[in-house]
GULO-326395 format. One record per atom (N, C-alpha, C): atom name; residue in three letters; x negated, y, z. Coordinates in nm, 2 decimals. Atoms other than C-alpha are relative to their C-alpha. Example, Ala and Ser with C-alpha at 12.3 -4.5 7.8 and 13.67 -1.06 7.14 Angstrom:
// GULO-326395
+------+------+--------+--------+--------+
| atom | rest |     px |     py |     pz |
+------+------+--------+--------+--------+
|    N |  ALA |  -0.09 |  -0.12 |   0.00 |
|   CA |  ALA |  -1.23 |  -0.45 |   0.78 |
|    C |  ALA |  -0.09 |   0.12 |   0.00 |
|    N |  SER |   0.09 |  -0.11 |   0.00 |
|   CA |  SER |  -1.37 |  -0.11 |   0.71 |
|    C |  SER |   0.08 |   0.11 |   0.08 |
+------+------+--------+--------+--------+
***
This chain:
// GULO-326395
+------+------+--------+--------+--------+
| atom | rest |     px |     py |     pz |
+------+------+--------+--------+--------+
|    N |  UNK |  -0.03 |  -0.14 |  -0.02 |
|   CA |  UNK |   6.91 |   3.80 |   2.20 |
|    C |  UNK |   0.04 |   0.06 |  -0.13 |
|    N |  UNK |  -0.03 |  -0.06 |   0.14 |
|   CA |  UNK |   6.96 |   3.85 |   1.84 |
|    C |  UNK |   0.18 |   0.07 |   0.01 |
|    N |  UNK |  -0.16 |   0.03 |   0.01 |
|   CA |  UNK |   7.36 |   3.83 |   1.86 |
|    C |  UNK |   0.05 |   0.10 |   0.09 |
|    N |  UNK |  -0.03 |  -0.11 |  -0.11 |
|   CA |  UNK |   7.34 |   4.15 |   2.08 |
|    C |  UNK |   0.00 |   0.15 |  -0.06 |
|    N |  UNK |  -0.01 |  -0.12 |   0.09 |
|   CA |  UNK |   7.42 |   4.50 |   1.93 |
|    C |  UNK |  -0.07 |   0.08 |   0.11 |
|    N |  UNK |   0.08 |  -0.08 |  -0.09 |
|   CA |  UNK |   7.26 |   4.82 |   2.07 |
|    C |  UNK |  -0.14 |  -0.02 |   0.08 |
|    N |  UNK |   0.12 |   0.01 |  -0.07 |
|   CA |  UNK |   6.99 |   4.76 |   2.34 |
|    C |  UNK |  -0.09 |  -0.13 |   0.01 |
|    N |  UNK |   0.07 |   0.07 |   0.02 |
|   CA |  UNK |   6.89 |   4.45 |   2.28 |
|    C |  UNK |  -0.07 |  -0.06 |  -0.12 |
|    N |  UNK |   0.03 |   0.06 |   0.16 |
|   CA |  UNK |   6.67 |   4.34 |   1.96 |
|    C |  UNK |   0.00 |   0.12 |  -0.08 |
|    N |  UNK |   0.00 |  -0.08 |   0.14 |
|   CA |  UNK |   6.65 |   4.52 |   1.65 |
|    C |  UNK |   0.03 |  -0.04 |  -0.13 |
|    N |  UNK |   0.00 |   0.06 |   0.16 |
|   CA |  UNK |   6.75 |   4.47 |   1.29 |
|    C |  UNK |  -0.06 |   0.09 |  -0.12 |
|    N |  UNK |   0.03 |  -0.14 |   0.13 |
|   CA |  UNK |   6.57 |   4.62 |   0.96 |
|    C |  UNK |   0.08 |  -0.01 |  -0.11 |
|    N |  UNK |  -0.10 |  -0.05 |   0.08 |
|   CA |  UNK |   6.78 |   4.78 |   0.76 |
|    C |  UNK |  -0.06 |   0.09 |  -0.07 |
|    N |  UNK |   0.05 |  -0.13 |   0.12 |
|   CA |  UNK |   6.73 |   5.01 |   0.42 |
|    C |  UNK |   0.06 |   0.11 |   0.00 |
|    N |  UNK |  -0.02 |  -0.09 |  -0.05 |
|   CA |  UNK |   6.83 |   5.30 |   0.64 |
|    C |  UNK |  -0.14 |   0.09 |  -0.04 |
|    N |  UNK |   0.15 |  -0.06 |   0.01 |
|   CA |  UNK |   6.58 |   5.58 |   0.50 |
|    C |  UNK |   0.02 |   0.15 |   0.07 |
|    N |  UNK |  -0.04 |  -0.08 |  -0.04 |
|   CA |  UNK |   6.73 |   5.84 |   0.71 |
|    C |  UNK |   0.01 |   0.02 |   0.15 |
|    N |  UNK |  -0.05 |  -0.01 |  -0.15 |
|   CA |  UNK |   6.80 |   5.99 |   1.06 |
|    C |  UNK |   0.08 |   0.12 |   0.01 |
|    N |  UNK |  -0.04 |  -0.10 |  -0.08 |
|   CA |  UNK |   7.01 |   6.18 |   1.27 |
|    C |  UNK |   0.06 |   0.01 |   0.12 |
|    N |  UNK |  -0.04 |  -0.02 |  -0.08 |
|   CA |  UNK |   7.07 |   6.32 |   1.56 |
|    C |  UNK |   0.04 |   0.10 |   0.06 |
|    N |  UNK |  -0.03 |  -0.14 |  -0.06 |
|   CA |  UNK |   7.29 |   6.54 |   1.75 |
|    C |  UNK |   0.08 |  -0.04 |   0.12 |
|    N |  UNK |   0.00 |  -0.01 |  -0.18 |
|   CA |  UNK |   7.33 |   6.59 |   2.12 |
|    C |  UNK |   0.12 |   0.01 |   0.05 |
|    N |  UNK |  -0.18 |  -0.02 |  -0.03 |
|   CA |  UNK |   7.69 |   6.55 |   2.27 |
|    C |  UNK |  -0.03 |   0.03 |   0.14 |
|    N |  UNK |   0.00 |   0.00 |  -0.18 |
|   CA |  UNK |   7.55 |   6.59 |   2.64 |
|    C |  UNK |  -0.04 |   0.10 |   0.02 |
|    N |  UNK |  -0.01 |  -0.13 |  -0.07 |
|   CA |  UNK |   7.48 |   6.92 |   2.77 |
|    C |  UNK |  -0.11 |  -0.05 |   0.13 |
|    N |  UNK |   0.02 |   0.03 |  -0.20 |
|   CA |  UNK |   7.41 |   6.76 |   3.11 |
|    C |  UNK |   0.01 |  -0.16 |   0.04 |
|    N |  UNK |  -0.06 |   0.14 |  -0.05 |
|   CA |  UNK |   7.39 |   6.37 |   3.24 |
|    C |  UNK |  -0.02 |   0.05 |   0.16 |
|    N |  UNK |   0.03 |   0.04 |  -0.12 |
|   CA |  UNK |   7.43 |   6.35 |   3.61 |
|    C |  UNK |   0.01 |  -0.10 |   0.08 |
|    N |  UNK |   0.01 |   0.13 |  -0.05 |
|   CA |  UNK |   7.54 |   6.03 |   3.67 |
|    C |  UNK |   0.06 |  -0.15 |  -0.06 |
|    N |  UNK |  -0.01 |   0.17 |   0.11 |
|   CA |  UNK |   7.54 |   5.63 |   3.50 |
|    C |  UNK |   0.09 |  -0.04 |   0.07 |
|    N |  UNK |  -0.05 |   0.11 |  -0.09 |
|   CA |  UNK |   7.76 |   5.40 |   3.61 |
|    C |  UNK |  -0.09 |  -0.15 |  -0.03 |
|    N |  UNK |   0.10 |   0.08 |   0.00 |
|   CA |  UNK |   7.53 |   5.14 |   3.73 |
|    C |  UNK |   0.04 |  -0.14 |  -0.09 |
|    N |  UNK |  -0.07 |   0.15 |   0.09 |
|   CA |  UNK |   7.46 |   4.80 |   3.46 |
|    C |  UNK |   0.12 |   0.03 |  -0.10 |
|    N |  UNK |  -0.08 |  -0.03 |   0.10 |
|   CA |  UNK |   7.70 |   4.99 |   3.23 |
|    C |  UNK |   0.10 |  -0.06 |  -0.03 |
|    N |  UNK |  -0.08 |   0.12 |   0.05 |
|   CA |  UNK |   7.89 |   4.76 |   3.03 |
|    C |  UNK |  -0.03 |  -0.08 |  -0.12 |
|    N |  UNK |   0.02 |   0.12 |   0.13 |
|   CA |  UNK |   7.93 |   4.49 |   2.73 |
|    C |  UNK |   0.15 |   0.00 |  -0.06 |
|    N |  UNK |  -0.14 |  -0.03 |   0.12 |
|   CA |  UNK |   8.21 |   4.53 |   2.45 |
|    C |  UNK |  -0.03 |  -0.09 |  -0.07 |
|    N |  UNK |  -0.03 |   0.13 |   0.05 |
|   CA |  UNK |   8.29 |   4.23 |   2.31 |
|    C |  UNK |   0.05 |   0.02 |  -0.15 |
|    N |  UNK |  -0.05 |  -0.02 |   0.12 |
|   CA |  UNK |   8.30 |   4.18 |   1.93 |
|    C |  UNK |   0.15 |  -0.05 |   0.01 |
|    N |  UNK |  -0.15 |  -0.03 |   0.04 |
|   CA |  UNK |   8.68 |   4.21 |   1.84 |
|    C |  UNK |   0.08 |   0.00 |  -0.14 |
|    N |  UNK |  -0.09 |  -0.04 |   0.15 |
|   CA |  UNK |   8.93 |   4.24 |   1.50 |
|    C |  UNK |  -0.02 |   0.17 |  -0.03 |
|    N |  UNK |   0.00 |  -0.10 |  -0.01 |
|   CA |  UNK |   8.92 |   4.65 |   1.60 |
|    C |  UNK |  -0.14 |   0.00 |   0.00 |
|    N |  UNK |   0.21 |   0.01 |   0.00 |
|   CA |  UNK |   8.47 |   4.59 |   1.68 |
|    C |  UNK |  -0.01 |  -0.09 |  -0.02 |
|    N |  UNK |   0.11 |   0.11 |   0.10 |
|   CA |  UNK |   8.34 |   4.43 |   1.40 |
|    C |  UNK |  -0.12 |   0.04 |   0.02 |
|    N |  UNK |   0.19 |  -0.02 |   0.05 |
|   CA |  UNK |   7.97 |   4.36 |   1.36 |
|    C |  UNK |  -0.04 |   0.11 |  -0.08 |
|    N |  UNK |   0.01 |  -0.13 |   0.04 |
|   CA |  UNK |   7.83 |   4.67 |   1.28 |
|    C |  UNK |   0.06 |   0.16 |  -0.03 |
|    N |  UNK |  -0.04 |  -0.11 |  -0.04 |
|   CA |  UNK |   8.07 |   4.90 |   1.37 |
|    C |  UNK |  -0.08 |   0.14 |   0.13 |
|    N |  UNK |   0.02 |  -0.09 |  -0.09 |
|   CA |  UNK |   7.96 |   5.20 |   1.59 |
|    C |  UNK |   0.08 |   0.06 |   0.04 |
|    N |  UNK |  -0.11 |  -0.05 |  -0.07 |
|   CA |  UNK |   8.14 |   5.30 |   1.85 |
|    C |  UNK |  -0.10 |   0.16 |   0.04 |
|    N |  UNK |   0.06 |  -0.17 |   0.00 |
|   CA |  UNK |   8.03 |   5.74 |   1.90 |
|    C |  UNK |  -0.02 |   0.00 |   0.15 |
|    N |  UNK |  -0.01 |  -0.07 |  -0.12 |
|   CA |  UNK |   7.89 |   5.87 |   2.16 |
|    C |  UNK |   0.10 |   0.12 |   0.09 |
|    N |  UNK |  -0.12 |  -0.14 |  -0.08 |
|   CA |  UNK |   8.17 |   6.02 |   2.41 |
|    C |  UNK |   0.14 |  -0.08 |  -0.01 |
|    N |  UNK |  -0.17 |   0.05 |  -0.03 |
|   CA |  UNK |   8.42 |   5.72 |   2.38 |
|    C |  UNK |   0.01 |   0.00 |   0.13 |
|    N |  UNK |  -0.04 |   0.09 |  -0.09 |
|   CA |  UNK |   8.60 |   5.65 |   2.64 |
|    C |  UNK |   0.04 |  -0.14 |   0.08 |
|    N |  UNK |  -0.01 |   0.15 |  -0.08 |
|   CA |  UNK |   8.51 |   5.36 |   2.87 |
|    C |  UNK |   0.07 |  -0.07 |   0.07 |
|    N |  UNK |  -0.08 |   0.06 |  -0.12 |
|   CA |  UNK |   8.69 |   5.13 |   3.12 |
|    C |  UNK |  -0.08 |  -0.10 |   0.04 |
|    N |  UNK |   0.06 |   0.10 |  -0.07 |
|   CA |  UNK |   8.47 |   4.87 |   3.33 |
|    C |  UNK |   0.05 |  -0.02 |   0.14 |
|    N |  UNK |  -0.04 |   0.02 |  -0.16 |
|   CA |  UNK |   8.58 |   4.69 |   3.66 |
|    C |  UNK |  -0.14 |  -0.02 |   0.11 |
|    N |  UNK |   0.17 |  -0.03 |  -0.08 |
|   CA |  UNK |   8.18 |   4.64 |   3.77 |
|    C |  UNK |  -0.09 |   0.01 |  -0.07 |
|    N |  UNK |   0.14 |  -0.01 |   0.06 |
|   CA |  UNK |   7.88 |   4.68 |   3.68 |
|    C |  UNK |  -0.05 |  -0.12 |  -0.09 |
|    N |  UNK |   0.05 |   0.06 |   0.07 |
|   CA |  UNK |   7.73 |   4.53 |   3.41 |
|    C |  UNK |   0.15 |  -0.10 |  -0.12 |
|    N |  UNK |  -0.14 |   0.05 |   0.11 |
|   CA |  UNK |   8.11 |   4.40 |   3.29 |
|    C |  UNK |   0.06 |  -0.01 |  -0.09 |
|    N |  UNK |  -0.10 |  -0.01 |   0.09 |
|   CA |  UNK |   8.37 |   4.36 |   3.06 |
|    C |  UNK |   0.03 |   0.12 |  -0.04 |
|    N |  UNK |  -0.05 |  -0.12 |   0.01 |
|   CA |  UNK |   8.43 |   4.70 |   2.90 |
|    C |  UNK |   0.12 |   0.01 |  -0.14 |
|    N |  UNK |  -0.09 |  -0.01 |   0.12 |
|   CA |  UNK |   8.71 |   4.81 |   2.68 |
|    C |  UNK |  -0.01 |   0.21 |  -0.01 |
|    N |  UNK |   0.06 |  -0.17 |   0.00 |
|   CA |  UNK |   8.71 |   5.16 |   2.52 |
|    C |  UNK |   0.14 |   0.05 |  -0.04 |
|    N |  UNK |  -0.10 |  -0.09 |   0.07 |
|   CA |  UNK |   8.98 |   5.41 |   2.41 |
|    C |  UNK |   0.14 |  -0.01 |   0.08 |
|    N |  UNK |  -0.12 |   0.07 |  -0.07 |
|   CA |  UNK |   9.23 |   5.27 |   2.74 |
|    C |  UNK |   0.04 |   0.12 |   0.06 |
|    N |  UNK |  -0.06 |  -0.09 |  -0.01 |
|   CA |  UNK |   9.42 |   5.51 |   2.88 |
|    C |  UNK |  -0.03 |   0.04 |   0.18 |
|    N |  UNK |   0.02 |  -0.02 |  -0.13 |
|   CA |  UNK |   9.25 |   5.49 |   3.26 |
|    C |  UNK |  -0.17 |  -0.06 |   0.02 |
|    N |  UNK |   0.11 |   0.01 |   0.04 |
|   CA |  UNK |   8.88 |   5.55 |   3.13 |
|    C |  UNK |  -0.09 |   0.06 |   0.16 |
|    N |  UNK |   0.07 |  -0.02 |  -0.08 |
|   CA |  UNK |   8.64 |   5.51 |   3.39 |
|    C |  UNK |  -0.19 |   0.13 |  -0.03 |
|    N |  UNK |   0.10 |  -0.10 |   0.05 |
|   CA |  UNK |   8.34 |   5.74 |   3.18 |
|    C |  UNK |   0.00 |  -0.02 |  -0.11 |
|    N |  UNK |  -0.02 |   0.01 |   0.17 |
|   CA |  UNK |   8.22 |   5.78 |   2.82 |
|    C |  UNK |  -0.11 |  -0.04 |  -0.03 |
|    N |  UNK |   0.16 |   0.05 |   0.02 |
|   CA |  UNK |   7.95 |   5.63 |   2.66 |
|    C |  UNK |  -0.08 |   0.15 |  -0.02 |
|    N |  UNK |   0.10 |  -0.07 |   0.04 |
|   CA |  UNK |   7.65 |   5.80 |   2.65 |
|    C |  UNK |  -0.10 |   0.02 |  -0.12 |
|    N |  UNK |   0.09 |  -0.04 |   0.10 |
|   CA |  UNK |   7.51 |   5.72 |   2.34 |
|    C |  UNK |   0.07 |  -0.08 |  -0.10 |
|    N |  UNK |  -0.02 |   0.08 |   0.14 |
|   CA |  UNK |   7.58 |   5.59 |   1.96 |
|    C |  UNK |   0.00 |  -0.13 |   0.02 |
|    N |  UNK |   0.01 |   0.15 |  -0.06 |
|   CA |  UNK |   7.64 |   5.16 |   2.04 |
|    C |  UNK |   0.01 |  -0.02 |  -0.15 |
|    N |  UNK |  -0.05 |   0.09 |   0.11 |
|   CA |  UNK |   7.63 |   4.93 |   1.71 |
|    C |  UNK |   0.06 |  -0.17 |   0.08 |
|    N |  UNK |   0.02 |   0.12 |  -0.03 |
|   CA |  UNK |   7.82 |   4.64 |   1.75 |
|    C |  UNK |  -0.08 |  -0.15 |  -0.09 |
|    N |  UNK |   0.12 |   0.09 |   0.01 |
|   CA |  UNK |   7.58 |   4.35 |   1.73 |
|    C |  UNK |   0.11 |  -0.16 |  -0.03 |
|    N |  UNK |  -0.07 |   0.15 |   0.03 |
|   CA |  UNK |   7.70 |   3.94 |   1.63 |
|    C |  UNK |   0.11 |  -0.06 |   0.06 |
|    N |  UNK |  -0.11 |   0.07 |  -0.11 |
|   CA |  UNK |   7.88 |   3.88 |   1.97 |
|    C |  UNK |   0.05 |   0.15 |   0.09 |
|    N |  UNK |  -0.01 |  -0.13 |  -0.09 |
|   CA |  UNK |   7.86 |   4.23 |   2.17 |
|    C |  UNK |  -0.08 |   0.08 |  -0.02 |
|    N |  UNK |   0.08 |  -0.10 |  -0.02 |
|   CA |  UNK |   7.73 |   4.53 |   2.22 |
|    C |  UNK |  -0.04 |   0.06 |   0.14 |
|    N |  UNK |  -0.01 |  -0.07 |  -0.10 |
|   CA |  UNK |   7.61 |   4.73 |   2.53 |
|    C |  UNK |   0.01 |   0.09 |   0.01 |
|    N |  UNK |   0.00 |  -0.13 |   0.03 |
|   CA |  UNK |   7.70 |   5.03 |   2.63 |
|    C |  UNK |  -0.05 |   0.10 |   0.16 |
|    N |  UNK |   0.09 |  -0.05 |  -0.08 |
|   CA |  UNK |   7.56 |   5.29 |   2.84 |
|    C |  UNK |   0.15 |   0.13 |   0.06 |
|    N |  UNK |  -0.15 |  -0.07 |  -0.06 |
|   CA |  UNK |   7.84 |   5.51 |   3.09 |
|    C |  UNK |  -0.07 |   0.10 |   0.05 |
|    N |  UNK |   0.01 |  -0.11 |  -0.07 |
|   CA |  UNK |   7.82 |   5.87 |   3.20 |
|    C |  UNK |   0.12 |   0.02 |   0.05 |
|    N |  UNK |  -0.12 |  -0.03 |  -0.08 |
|   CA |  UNK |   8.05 |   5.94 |   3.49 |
|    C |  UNK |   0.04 |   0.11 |   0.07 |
|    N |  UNK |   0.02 |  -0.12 |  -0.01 |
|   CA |  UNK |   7.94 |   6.26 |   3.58 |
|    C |  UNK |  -0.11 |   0.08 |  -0.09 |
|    N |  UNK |   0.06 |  -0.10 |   0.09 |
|   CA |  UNK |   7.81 |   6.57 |   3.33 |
|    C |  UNK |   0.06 |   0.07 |  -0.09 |
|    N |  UNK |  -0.06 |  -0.11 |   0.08 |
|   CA |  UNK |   7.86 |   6.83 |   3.09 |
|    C |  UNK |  -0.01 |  -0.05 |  -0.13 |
|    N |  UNK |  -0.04 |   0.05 |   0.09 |
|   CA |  UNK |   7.99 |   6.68 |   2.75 |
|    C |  UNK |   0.04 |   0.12 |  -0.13 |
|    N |  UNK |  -0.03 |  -0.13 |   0.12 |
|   CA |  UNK |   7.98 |   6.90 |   2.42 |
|    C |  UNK |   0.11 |  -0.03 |  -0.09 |
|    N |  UNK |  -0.11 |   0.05 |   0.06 |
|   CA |  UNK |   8.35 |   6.81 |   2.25 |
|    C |  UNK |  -0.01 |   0.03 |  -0.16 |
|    N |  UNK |  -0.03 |  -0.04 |   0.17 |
|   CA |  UNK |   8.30 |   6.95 |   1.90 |
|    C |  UNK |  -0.11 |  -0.06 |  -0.06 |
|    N |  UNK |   0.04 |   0.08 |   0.06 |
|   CA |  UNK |   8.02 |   6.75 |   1.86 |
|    C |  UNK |  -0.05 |  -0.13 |  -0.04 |
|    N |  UNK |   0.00 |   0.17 |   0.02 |
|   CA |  UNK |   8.12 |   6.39 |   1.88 |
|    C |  UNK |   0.08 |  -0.03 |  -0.10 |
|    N |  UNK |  -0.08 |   0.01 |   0.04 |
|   CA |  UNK |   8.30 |   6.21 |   1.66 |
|    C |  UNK |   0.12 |  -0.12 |   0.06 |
|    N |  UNK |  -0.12 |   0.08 |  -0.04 |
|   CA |  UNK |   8.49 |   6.01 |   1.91 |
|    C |  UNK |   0.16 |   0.08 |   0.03 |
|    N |  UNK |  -0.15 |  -0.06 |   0.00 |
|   CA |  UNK |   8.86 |   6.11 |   2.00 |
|    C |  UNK |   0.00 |  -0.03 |   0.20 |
|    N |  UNK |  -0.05 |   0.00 |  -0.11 |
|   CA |  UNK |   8.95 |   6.22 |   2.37 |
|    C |  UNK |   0.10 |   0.03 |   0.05 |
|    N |  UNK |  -0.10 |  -0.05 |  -0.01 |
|   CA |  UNK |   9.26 |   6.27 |   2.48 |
|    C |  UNK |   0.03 |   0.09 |   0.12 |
|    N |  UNK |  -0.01 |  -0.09 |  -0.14 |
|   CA |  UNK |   9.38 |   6.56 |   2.73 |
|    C |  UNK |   0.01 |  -0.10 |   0.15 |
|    N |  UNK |   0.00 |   0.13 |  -0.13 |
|   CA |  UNK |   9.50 |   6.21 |   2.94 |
|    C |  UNK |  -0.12 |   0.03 |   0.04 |
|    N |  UNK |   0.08 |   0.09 |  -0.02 |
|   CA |  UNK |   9.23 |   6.09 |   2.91 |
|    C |  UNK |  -0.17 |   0.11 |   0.12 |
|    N |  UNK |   0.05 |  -0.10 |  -0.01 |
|   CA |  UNK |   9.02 |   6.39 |   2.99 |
|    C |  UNK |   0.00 |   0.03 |   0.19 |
|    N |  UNK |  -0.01 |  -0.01 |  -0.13 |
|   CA |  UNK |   9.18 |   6.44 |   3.32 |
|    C |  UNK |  -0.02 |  -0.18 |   0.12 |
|    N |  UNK |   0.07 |   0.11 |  -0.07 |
|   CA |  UNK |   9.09 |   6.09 |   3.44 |
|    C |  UNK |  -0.14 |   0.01 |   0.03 |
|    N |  UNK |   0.12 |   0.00 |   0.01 |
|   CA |  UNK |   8.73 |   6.19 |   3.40 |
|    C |  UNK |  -0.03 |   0.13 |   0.08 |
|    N |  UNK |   0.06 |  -0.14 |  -0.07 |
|   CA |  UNK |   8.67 |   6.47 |   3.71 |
|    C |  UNK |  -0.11 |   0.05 |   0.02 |
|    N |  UNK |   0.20 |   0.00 |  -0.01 |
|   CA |  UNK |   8.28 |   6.42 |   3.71 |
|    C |  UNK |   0.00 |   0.04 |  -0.13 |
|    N |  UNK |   0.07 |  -0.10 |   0.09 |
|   CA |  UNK |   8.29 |   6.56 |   3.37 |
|    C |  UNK |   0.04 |   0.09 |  -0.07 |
|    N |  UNK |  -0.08 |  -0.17 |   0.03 |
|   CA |  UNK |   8.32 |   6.90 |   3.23 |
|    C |  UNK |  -0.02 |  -0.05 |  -0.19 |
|    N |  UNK |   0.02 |   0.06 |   0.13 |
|   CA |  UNK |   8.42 |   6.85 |   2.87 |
|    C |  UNK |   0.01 |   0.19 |  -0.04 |
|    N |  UNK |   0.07 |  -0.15 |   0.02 |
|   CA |  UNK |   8.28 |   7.22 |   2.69 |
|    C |  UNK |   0.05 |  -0.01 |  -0.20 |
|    N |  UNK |   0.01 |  -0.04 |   0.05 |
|   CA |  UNK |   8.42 |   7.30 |   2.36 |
|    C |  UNK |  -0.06 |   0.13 |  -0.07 |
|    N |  UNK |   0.07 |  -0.14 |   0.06 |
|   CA |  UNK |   8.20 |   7.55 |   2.15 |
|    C |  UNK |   0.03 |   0.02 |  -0.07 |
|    N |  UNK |  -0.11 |  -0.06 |   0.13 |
|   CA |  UNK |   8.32 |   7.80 |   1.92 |
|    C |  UNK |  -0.08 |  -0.01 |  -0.09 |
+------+------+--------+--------+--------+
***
């Protein structure tokens, strides 16, 4: 299980810090078994992909690719990628706070996603 980023395992690291800040407003609905994002040239080992990319999976628990241009939801939370993969966790319906992610959404991309209300604050 080591060779798994995100939800599975843990690594210590000389992290002496935290933070967190809330990009969801609102979850109302997962897409069930989520997905798994395969280490890549673009997802190296210890990259973090942000909470509020845009996902793509064809079932549950699947193959996911992020940032595609017919995004089935967005992750829900911060993912590190791990040795081989990471998992990620999909919101397909809720209210999404835009100014405080650091992922990139596109207007496309935006209108593929009708389950969620994306809320920029001033």
């Amino acid at each position: 299980m080591s060779n798994y980023g995100n939800s599975f395992g843990y690594k210590v690291t000389d992290v002496t810090g935290v933070e967190r800040i809330n990009v969801w407003d609102r979850t109302d609905e997962f897409f069930p078994g989520g997905g798994v994002l395969t280490k890549s040239s673009t997802n190296k080992e210890g990259d973090t992909i942000p909470a509020g990319t845009p996902v793509s999976v064809e079932k549950p628990g699947g193959a996911a690719t992020i940032n595609g241009a017919n995004p089935i939801g967005l992750t829900y939370e911060d993912a590190v990628m791990g040795a081989d993969c990471c998992t990620l966790t999909i919101v397909t319906k809720g209210v999404f706070l835009v100014s405080r992610t650091k992922a990139t959404v596109s207007t496309a991309q935006q209108a593929k996603l009708p389950g969620i209300t994306f809320v920029k604050e001033v």
